[in-house]
Each structure stands twice: as C-alpha cells, then as structure tokens.
C-alpha positions in Angstrom: 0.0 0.0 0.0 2.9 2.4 0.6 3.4 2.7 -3.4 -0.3 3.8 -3.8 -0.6 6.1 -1.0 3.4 7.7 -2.7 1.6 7.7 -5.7 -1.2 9.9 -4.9 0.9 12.0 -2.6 3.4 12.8 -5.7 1.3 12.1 -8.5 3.3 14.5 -10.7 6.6 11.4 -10.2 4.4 8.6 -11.7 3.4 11.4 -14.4 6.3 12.1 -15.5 7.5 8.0 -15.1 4.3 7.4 -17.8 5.9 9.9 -20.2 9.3 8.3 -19.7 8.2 5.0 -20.2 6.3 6.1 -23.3 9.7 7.5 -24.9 11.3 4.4 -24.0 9.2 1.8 -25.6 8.7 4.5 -28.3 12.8 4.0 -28.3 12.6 0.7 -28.0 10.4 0.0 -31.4 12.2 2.6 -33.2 15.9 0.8 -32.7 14.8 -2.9 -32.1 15.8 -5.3 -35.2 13.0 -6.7 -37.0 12.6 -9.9 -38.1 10.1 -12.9 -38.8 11.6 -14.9 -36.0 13.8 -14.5 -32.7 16.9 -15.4 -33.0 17.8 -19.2 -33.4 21.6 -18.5 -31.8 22.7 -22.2 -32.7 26.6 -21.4 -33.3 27.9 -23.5 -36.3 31.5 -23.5 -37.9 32.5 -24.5 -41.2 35.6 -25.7 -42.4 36.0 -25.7 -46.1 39.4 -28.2 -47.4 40.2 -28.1 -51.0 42.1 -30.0 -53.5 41.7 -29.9 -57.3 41.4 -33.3 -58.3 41.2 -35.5 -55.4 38.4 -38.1 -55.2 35.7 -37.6 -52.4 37.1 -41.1 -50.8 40.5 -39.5 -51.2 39.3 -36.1 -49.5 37.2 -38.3 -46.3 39.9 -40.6 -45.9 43.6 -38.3 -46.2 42.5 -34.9 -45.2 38.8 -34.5 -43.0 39.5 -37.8 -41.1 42.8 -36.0 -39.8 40.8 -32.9 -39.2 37.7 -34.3 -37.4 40.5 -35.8 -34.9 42.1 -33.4 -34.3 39.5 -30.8 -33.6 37.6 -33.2 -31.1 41.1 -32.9 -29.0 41.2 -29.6 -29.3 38.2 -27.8 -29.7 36.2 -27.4 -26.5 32.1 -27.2 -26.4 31.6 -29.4 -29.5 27.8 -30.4 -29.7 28.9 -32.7 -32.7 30.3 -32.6 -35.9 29.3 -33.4 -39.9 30.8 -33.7 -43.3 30.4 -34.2 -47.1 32.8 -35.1 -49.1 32.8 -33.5 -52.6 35.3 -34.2 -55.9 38.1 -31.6 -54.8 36.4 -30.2 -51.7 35.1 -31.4 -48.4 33.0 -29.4 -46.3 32.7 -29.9 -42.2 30.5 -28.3 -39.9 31.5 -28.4 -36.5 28.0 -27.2 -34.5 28.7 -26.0 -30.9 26.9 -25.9 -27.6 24.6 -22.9 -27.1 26.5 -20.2 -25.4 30.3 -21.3 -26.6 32.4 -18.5 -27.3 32.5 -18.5 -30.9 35.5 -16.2 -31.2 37.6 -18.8 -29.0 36.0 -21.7 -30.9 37.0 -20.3 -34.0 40.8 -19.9 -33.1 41.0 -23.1 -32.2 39.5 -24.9 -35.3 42.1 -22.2 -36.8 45.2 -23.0 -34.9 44.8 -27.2 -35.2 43.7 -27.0 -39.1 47.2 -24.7 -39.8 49.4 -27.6 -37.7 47.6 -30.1 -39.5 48.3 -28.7 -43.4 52.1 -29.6 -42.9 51.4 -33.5 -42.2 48.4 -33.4 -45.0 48.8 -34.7 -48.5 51.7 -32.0 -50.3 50.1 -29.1 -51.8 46.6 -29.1 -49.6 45.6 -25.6 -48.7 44.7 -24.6 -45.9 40.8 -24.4 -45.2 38.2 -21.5 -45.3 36.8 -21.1 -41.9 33.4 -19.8 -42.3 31.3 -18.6 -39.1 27.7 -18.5 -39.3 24.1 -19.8 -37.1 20.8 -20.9 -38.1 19.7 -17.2 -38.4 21.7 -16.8 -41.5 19.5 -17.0 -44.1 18.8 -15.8 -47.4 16.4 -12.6 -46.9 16.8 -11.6 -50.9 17.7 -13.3 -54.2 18.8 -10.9 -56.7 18.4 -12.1 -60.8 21.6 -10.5 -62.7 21.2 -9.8 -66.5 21.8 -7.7 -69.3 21.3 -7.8 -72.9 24.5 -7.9 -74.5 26.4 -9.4 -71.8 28.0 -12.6 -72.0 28.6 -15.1 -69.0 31.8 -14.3 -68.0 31.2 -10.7 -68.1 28.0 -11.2 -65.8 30.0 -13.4 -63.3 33.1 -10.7 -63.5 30.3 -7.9 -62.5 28.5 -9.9 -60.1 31.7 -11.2 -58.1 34.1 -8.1 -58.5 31.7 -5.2 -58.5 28.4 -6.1 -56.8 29.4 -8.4 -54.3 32.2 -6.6 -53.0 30.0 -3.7 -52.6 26.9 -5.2 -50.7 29.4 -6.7 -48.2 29.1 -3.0 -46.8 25.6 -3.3 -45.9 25.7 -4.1 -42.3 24.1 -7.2 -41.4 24.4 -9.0 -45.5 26.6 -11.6 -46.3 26.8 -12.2 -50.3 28.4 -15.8 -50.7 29.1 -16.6 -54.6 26.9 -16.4 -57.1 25.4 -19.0 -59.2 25.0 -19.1 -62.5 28.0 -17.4 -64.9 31.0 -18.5 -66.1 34.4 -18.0 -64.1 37.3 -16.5 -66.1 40.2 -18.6 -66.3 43.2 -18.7 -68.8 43.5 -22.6 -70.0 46.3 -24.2 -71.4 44.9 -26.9 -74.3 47.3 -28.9 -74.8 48.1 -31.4 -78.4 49.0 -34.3 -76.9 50.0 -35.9 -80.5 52.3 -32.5 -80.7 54.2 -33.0 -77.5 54.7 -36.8 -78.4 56.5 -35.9 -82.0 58.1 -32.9 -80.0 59.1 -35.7 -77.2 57.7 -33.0 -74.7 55.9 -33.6 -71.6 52.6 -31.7 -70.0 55.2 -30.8 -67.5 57.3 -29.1 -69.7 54.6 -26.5 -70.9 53.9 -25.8 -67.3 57.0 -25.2 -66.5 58.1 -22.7 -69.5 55.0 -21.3 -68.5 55.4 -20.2 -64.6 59.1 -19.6 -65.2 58.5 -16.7 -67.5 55.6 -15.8 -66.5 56.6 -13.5 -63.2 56.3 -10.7 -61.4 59.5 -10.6 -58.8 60.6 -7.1 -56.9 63.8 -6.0 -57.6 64.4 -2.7 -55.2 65.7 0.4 -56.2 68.8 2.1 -57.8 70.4 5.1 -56.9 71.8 7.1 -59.5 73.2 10.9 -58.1 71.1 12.7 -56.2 67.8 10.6 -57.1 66.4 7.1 -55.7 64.2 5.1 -58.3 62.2 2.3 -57.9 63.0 -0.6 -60.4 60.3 -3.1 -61.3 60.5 -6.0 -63.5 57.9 -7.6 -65.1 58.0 -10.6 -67.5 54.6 -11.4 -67.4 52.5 -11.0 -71.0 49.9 -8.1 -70.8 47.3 -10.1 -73.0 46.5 -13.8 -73.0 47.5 -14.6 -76.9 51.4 -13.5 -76.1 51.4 -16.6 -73.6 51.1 -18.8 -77.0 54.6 -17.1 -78.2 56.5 -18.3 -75.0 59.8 -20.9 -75.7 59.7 -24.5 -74.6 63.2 -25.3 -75.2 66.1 -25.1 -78.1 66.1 -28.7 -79.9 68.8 -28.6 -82.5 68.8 -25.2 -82.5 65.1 -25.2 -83.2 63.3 -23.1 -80.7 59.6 -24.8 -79.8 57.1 -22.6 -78.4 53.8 -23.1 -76.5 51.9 -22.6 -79.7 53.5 -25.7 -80.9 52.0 -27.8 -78.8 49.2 -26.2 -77.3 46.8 -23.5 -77.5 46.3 -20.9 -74.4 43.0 -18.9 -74.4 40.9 -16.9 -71.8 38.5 -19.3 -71.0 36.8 -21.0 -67.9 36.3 -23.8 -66.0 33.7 -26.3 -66.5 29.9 -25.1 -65.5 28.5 -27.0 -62.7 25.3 -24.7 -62.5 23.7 -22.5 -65.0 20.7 -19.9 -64.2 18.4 -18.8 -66.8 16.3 -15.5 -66.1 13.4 -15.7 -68.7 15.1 -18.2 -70.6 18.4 -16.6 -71.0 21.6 -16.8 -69.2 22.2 -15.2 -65.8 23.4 -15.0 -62.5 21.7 -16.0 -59.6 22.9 -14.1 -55.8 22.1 -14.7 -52.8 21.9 -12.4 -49.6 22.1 -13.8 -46.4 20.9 -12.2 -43.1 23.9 -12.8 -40.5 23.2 -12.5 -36.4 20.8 -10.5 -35.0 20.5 -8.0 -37.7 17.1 -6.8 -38.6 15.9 -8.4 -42.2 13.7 -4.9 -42.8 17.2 -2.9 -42.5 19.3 -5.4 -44.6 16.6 -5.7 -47.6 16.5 -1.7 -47.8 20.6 -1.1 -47.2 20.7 -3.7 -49.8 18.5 -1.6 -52.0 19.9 1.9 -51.1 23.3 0.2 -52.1 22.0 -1.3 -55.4 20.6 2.0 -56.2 23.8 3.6 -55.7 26.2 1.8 -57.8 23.9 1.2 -60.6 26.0 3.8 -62.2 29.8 2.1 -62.2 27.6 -0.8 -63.8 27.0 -1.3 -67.8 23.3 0.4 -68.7 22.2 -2.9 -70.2 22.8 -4.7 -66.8 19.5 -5.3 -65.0 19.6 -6.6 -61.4 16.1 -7.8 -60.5 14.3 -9.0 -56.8 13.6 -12.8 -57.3 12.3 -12.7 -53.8 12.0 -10.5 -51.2 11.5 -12.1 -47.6 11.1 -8.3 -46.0 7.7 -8.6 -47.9 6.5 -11.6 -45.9 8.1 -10.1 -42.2 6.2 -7.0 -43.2 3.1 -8.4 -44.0 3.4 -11.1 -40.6 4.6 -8.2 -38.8 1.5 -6.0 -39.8 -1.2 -8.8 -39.5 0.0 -9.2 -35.8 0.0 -5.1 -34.9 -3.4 -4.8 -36.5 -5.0 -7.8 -34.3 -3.4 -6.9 -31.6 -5.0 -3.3 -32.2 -8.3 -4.8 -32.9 -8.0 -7.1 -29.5 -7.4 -3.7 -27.5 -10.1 -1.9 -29.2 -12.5 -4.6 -28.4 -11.2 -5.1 -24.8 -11.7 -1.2 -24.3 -15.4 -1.9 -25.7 -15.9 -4.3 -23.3 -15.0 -2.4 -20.5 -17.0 0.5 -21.7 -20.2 -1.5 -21.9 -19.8 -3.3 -18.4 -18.1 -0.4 -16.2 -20.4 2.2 -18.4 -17.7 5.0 -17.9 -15.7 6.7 -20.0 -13.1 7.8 -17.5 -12.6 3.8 -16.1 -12.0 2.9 -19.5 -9.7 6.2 -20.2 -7.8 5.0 -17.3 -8.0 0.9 -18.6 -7.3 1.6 -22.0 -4.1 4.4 -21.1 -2.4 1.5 -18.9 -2.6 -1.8 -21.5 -0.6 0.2 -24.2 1.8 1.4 -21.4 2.5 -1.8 -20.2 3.5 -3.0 -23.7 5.9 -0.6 -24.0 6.8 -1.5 -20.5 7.8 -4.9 -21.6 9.5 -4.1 -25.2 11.9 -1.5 -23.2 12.9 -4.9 -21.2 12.9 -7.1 -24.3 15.1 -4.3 -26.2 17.5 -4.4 -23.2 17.8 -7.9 -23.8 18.6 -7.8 -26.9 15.7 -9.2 -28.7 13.8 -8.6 -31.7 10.8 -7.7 -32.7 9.5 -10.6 -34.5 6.1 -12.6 -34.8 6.7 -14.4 -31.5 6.7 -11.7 -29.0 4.3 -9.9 -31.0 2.4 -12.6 -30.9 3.0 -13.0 -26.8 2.2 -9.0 -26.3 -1.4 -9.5 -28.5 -1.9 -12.1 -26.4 -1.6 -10.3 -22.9 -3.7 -7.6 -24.1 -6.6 -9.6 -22.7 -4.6 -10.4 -19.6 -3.5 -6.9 -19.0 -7.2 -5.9 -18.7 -7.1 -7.6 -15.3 -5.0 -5.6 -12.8 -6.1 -2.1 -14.2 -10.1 -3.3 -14.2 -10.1 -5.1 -11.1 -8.4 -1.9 -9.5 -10.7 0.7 -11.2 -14.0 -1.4 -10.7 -13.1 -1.7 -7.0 -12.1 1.9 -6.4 -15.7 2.6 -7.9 -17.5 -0.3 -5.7 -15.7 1.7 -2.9 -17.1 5.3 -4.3 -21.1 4.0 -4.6 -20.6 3.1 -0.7 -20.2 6.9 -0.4 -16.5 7.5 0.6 -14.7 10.4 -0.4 -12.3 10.1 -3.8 -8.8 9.3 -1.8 -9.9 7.3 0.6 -12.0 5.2 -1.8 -8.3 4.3 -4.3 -6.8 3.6 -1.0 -9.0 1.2 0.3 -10.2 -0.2 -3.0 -6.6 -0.7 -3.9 -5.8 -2.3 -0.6 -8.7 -4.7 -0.8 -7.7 -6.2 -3.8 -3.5 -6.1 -3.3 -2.3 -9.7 -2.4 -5.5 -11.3 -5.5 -4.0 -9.1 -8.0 -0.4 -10.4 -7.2 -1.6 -13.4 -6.8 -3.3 -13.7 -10.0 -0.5 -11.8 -11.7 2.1 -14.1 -10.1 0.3 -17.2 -11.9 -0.4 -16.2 -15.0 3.3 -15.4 -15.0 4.3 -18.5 -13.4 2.5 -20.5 -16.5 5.7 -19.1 -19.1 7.9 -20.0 -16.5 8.3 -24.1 -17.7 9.3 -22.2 -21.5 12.9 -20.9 -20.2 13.8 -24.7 -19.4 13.0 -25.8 -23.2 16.2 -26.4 -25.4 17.2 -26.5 -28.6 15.5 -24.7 -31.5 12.4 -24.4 -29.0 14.1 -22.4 -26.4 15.0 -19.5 -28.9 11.6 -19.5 -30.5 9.0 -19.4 -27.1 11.5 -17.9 -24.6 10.9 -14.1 -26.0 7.1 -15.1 -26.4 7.1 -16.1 -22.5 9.2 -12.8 -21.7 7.0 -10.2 -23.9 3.8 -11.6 -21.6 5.8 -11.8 -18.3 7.7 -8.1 -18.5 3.9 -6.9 -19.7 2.5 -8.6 -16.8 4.3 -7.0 -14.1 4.5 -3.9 -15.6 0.3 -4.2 -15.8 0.7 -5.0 -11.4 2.7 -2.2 -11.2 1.6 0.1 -12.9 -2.3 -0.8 -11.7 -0.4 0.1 -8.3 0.9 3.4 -9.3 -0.4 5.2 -12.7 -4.0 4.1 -12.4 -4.8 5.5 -8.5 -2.9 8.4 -10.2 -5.1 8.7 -13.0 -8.1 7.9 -11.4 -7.3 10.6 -8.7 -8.0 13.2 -11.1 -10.8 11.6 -13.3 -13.2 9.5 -12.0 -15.3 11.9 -9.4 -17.2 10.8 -5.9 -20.8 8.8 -5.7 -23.4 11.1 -6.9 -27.2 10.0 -5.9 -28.6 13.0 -7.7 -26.6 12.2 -10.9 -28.4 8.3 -11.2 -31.6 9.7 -10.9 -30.6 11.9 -13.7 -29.2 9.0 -15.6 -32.5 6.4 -14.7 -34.7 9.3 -16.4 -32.2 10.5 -19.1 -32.7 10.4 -22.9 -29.2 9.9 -24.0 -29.0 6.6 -26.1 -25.9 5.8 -24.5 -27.4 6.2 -21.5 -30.4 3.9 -22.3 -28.0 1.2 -23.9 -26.2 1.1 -20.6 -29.1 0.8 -18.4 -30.9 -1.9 -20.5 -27.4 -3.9 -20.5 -27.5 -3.8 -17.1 -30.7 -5.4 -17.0 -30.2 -8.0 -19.1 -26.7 -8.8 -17.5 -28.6 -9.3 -14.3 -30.8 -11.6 -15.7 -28.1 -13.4 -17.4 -26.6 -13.6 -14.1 -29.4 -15.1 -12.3 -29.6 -18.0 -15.2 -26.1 -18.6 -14.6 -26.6 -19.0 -10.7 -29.4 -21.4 -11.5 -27.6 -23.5 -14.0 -24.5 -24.3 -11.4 -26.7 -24.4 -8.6 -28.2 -27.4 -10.4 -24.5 -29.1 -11.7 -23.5 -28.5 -7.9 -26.1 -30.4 -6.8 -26.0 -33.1 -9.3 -22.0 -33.3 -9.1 -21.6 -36.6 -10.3 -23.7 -37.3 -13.2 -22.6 -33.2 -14.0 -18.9 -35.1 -13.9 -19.2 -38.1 -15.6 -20.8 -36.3 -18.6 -17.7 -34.1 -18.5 -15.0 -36.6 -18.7 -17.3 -38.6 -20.9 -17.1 -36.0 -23.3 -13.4 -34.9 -23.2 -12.5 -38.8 -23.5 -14.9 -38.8 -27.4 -13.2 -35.6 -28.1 -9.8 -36.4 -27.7 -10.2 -40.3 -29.0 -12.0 -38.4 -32.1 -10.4 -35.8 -33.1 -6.6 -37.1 -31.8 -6.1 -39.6 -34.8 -6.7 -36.5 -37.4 -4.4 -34.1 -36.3 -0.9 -33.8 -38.4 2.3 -32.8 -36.7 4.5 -29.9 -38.2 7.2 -27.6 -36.7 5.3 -24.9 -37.9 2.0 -24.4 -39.3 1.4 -23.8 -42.6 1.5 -20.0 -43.7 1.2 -18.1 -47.5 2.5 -14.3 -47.5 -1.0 -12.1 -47.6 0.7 -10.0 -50.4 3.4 -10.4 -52.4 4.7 -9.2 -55.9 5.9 -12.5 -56.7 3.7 -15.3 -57.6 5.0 -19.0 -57.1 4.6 -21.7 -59.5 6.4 -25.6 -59.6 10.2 -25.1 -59.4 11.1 -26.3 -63.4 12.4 -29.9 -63.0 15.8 -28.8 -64.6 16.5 -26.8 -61.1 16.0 -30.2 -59.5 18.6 -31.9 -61.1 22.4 -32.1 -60.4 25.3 -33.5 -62.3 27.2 -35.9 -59.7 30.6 -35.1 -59.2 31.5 -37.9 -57.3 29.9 -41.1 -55.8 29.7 -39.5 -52.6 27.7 -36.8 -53.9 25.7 -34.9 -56.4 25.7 -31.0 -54.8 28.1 -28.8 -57.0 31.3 -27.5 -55.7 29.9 -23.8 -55.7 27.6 -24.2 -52.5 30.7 -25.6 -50.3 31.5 -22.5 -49.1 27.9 -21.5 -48.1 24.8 -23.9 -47.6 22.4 -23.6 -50.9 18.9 -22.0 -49.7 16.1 -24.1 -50.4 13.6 -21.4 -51.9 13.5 -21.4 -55.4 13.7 -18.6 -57.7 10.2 -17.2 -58.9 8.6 -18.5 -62.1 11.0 -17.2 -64.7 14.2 -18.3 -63.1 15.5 -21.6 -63.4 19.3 -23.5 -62.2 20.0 -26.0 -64.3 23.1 -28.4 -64.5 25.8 -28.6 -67.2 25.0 -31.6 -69.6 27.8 -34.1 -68.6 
C-alpha cells in the first residue's frame, strides 16, 4: 500500500514516469531489429578443405579424417560434428553448444587446421573457416542480367563489383553467385604435338610459370635521385602466352603454340541460371546474427541504387524474392490484431463499467504496459519478430485484469459513499495480495518455456518474456499510474446524478441501463444453471469426462504434426509456380555426392527462384 498512497501523494513522479516509459518503448520500437523470428543462436562453424582433383574417398579418408580428430582434442564445447565429401572439396561443420564463445572456438579450429596442413597430403591448402548460425539465411535473391552481356562478363560484375559492394551493408553476407562463367586462362594442350616434339605436359607448365613473373627487384640510386625498379616478364594479353619458348632442340626453338593452344576461358559449369530463358546470374543475400531483415533488404536496396551507375546500362539486377515482404506483412497482421484485441477489450469495459473515464484510465495502462515490456525485451537484446508480437497481443486480454479489477473496485468503494482518496486507498488495498496473486500465476504458466532447449528455447523464450515483462508492468503500474489517474478523473458517488441517468434520454445512457438489466438476468440464469450441476455433481462429472474422452479419442487420430504451421504471405509481388524440373537436377561429381562444388562455401537456400528463373546443371 505504501506505493499507492506515494503515488497519490506525488502524482506529478508517476506522471512524468508514464511519459518516460512512453519515450522508451517508443525507443525501443524505433531501434529494435526486425525480423520474422527470434533469433535461433545455434553457433555453427565451417571448415571448407580443397584440393583440385582429389576423389571424395581420397578427401574423407587423407585430409577431413585427420581434421575431425584433431578438432575433437582440441576444440572445446563441441555439440557434434558433420561432413560431405565433394570431388576436390570437403566441407565440415563443426556445431557447438549454445552459449560457446564462438570467437575462441573459432581460433581453435584455426590453430589445429594450420598444424595439420604440414602432415596433409603436399600441396593441400589450408581451409576457409566460415562462421555462421541458423539465423543466416537468405532474406533476398537478386536475378543479374543484361542484354549484350555474355557469362563471364555477368560473373566478373557480379563477383568483383556487386558483391564486393553489398558486403558494406551491415548485417548482409553475399556468398558466390550461381550461375555465370568464371574466367580462367587454360592451357589446351596437343598431346599428338608434344609426343613428335618428345615433350611432356610438365614441360609447358613449366616454361609457363618460369616466365611468366612478377618478382621485386628494389631500387637504384643514380646521383642525387632514388628510383624504384620493377621487372615484369609477365604478357599483358592472354594470346602472347602462345609465343613463349619451350626449349632449343637442335637449334630449333619450340614454343607453347606448338604444342598447345592458351585462351581466356573457364572452368567447367556446374550450375547455369536462366532469367526468362536466358543466361544469368543468380545471388544470394544472407541475413547474419541478430541484424534486422527490414534494415538489410533496404541497405541492400539503397546500395544497389547507388552503384547502378559504375555498372553497364544494359545490366538489369532484378528482386527474385523478397523475404522483408512476408516479415512485413506477418509483422502487420500481428500489430493490427493486436490493435483490434485492444479496441475490443476497451469496448468491453466501456459497456460493463459504463464509464468513460474507467476505460480512459483501462485503456491508457494496457498500451503502457507493452511498451513496459518491449523496453525490457530491447534491453535484452531481442527482436521484434512474430513471437513476441504474438505474446504481447496475447496479454492484451490479460492486461485488462489488474487495471479493471483496480478501477471497478475503487468505484465499488465510491457507490458506498467514501470520499475520492480514501476510496483508491481502500479499494486498492482490498484487492493487493488477489492481484499479485493472480498476476504471479499467470506469469508463473511461461515460467516451464525458459527450461525448453534447442530450437524451442530461442523461439518461445521471447514469447514467454514479452507476456511476463507486460505482466508486471500491468501489477505495477495498476499500483501506481491508475490511482494516479483515477485521482484526477473519476469523481465521488453522486445520488442525484443516477436519478438523472434512470430518467435521461441519452441513447448511451439507455444502452447502458438496459445492458445492465439483461446482464442481471443473465446472471441469475447462470446462478441457476450451477446451482443445479452442484447439486447433481456426479452425473454433471461423468458427462464431463465422458465427453473430453470422445473428443480427444475423435479428433486425436486426425491431427498432423509440423514444426510450424502452414503459412502463405497475404501479399506479395511474386507469384510461385512448380520449381522447373531442370532446377532439381544435379550433375554428380563424385559417388559421394551430387551437390556442385559452388555451394561448399555456403549452404544452398532451399527457396527457389520465382517462375522465370531456373538453375540447371551442365550436360555431362
């Protein structure tokens, strides 16, 4: 009691304590990161090995067996570990226990895969060591094309120029793109040739990187000057390589164009990507952490926009799909129920309490509890996502409780005919311990959620906080804003004003007095139905049971199970169709395997591209 009787003896302190809460949560909404769901902080590592040539039994058995071994000694909080092996690259993913330092875990993998390289097979690379959690996904696919534009210039503007630049945007991570041709000088060589010239592959390679170089050479001093000296034997265009000597055979000199043929080509294709039936380039973005998929889809944008100009005017970079759409559209339906779910509640309360001011007073303290609990959730470091949206529209009904229980009492207390302060005192004392009682177990109910783990944890655990922080900002504040409020709002028992309202013509009035009526009557039918179960308690129980046994044996058996349900974006620009069967298909590279090389440095999303795009495989 000592809160409410502070509160109405420095009502101008809770005032101002409103206002601040209301810039807070204001604050809080502005600055939180936004997203479809919390946070899935599963902390995975991967470890990327490559080796041009090498078999996928080769690449299991010499280099990731080693590896795995090693990094199980080493490496502390390992969950587990998996692997694929591909032709030339094998991929592990070392997933950690929740809460590992990933910084530490990450030095480690680091510091045993660099000792291991010496005892590996020679000329094995060290690894890529990629960092990344279950909330790294792809929040946008970006279609790159241009009339005019072949496939190595797409790929050479997509991976030098684009990429480079979104890796800027805070939050985005742009893995490679699919689709394209990477440019690569080859070497063709005539084997008939280098059998009459009784010359070996080895030999071209060889005449190749030896004058083929770039080496510093310092600097000469010459009088009072310093100059820098630079050699460079290396061609400046690709043809010249074909003009390089071999070796002097009877003083014949033989060159590479004698026995082989060096172009600007490029590697095999392992995946091609056709944007309305022409040749393109497929690129991901990726949302990394705990950044906000809203902010990354429009720094993504604002970038795009802004180096459209150091790109070719044919090239046209297209939205394939745009997750911000769906978060904005989940995001939305959840705000506008949960604003349709207070108005309601406030309709209620205006039609049972029949007074504006209670439901002033109601309706000022559910909103201020919200941003009550999204000031503690923003402390946290959580997001504003569908789940504790979805646990604040839920407690908008439960917040109703300590504000009406506290106003309908302090009016109970006012009809008896005591004055206005001594009425919030005593109708706020009256009902103390029930309200924290009942506020205590709804609470209590969320309380099981923080002991989930796994996925589970990360998706309910924010739900269970957005209602708990809510809740006992709703006690609280029922202690402290409301007698505040109602101090200078509601007024003292009038008789002369119900005689006025019994007689009065106002339709509002009317409505209220004929509710009140019926509600009575109502009430009385409710009194006589469980006066009659009470006394009939155990046929009234049987039935019960009865009935809850058929319904669960009924409908039990029909129900599916499904991490999540099923959900279609209200609105979209894209429409879906069947992913074209060539996007399902996948040349095999090895026996262990039939995923392309391409997605070993990043996991391949599983959305497909929209109706006019399609991946297809390189015909073996």
């Amino acid at each position: 009691m000592w809160i409410v009787r502070l509160a109405l003896r420095r009502p101008y302190t809770f005032v101002v304590a409103a206002l601040l809460i209301l810039i807070l949560g204001a604050y809080s909404i502005l600055t939180m990161p936004t997203d479809i769901f919390p946070n899935i902080d599963i902390p995975v590592v991967t470890v990327v090995w490559h080796f041009s040539g090498m078999s996928a039994q080769q690449m299991a058995d010499r280099i990731v067996s080693n590896s795995e071994r090693g990094m199980t000694i080493t490496v502390n909080d390992i969950e587990h570990i998996e692997s694929q092996s591909y032709t030339g690259v094998r991929i592990i993913k070392v997933f950690f226990q929740p809460h590992v330092n990933v910084a530490q875990a990450v030095a480690q993998i680091n510091a045993i895969c660099s000792a291991e390289v010496h005892s590996l097979p020679p000329g094995t690379l060290p690894p890529f060591i990629i960092q990344y959690n279950a909330s790294s996904v792809p929040v946008l696919q970006l279609g790159i094309s241009g009339q005019g534009l072949n496939e190595q210039q797409l790929n050479d503007l997509a991976q030098n120029q684009i990429r480079t630049q979104l890796a800027t945007v805070e939050g985005a991570q742009t893995p490679y793109p699919y689709g394209g041709k990477q440019r690569e000088i080859s070497v063709d060589l005539n084997l008939p040739a280098l059998q009459a010239k009784g010359l070996t592959p080895a030999d071209v390679v060889n005449a190749i990187g030896v004058q083929n170089i770039i080496a510093p050479s310092g600097t000469i001093k010459i009088h009072r000057f310093e100059y820098a000296v630079e050699t460079n034997s290396a061609p400046e265009l690709v043809e010249q390589l074909n003009n390089l000597p071999i070796k002097t055979v009877n003083g014949a000199v033989l060159y590479i164009r004698d026995v082989a043929h060096v172009r600007d080509g490029n590697p095999p294709q392992t995946n091609i990507v056709r944007v309305d039936g022409k040749r393109a380039i497929l690129m991901n973005v990726l949302k990394t952490g705990s950044a906000s998929t809203l902010d990354i889809i429009r720094g993504v944008r604002e970038r795009l926009a802004a180096i459209k100009s150091q790109l070719p005017p044919q090239l046209k970079i297209n939205a394939l799909s745009d997750q911000s759409i769906f978060v904005r559209s989940a995001i939305d339906g959840v705000v506008r129920e949960a604003i349709i779910a207070a108005c309601l509640t406030a309709i209620m309360i205006l039609i049972f309490l029949g007074s504006w001011r209670s439901t002033l007073i109601i309706a000022i303290s559910i909103p201020l509890s919200i941003l009550c609990s999204l000031a503690a959730l923003a402390a946290l470091h959580k997001t504003i996502n569908i789940m504790t949206l979805g646990g604040m529209a839920l407690a908008v009904g439960i917040l109703v409780d300590d504000a009406t229980v506290a106003i309908e009492n302090i009016n109970r207390n006012l009809e008896a005919g005591k004055e206005l302060e001594l009425a919030i005192l005593d109708g706020s004392a009256q009902i103390a311990v029930p309200a924290l009682v009942s506020t205590l177990a709804i609470c209590i109910v969320f309380v099981p959620m923080f002991f989930l783990s796994g996925v589970a944890h990360y998706l309910f655990v924010p739900m269970a906080e957005a209602v708990v922080f809510a809740m006992l900002a709703s006690y609280l504040l029922s202690r402290t804003v409301v007698p505040t409020m109602a101090k200078y709002l509601l007024e003292e028992h009038d008789d002369a004003r119900d005689i006025r309202n019994r007689v009065s013509r106002n339709p509002l009035v009317r409505f209220q007095a004929a509710f009140e009526t019926g509600f009575q009557r109502f009430r009385r039918f409710y009194l006589g139905l469980l006066t009659l179960c009470v006394d009939h308690a155990v046929i009234f129980l049987l039935c019960f049971f009865a009935f809850t046994v058929v319904s669960i044996a009924g409908l039990l058996p029909w129900l599916g199970q499904d991490f999540f349900p099923r959900s279609t974006p209200a609105s979209s620009r894209f429409t879906s169709a069947p992913t074209p069967a060539c996007a399902l298909r996948k040349r095999p590279r090895s026996a262990t395997t039939s995923t392309p090389p391409s997605a070993a440095r990043f996991p391949r999303t599983s959305s497909s591209p929209s109706s006019t795009t399609s991946a297809c495989p390189t015909p073996a």
